[in-house]
C-alpha positions as CSV (number, residue, x, y, z in Angstrom):
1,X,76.6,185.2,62.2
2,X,75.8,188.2,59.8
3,X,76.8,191.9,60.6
4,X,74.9,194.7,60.2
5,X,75.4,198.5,60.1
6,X,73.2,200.8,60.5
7,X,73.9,204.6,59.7
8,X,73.0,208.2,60.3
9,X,70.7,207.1,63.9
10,X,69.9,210.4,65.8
11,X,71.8,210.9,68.7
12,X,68.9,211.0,71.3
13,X,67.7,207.5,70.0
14,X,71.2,205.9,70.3
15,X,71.0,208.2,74.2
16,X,67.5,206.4,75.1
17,X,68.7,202.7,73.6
18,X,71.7,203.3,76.3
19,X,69.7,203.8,79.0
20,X,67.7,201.1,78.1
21,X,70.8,198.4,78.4
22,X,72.0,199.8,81.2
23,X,68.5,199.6,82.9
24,X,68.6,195.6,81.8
25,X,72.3,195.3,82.3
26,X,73.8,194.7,78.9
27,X,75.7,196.7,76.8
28,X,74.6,198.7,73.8
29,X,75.2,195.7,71.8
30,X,73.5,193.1,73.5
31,X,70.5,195.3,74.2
32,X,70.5,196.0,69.5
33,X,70.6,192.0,69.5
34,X,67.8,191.7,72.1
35,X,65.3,194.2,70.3
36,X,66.1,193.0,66.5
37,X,65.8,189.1,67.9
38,X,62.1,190.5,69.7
39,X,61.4,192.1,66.1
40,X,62.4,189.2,64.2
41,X,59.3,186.8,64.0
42,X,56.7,186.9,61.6
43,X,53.4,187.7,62.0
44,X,50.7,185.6,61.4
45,X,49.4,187.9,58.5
46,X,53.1,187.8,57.1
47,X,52.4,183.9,57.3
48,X,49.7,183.9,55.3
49,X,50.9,186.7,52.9
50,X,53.9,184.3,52.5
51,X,52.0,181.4,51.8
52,X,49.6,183.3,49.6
53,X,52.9,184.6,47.4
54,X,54.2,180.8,47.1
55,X,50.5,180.0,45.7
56,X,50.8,182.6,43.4
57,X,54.1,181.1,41.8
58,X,52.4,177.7,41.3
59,X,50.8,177.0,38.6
60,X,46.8,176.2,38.6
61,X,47.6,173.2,36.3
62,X,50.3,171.4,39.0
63,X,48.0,172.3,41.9
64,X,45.1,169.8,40.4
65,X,47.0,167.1,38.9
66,X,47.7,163.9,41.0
67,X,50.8,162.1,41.2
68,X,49.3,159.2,39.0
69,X,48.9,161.9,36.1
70,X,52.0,163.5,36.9
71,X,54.0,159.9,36.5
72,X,52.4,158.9,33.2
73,X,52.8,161.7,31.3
74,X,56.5,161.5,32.5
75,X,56.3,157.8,31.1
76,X,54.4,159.1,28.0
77,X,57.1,161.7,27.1
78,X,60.0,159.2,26.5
């Protein structure tokens, strides 16, 4: 697993993440894990952000050309 520090946090916010654990019975740790792991998933605009970048990076050309093309070109080339 990855570590992760995180500087220069005001003190009341470290104060009120304190009282949070002990209010859920955990320690200061396991109460950061439990709020980063409940942050962690993406949205589904973040999704489709995602998806939208990965179109981006593909060409026009290799979106439209079947596997049949794709193949004998391949073929043709040696």
């Amino acid at each position: 697993m990855a570590q992760v520090i995180v500087r220069n946090i005001e003190d009341d916010v470290i104060e009120r993440l304190k009282l949070k654990a002990e209010l859920h019975g955990r320690s200061l740790e396991q109460e950061l894990r439990e709020i980063l792991r409940a942050a962690a998933p993406l949205t589904v605009e973040q999704k489709l952000a995602l998806v939208d970048r990965a179109h981006a990076m593909t060409s026009r050309r290799t979106q439209h050309e079947n596997a049949e093309d794709i193949i004998r070109a391949d073929r043709d080339s040696r």
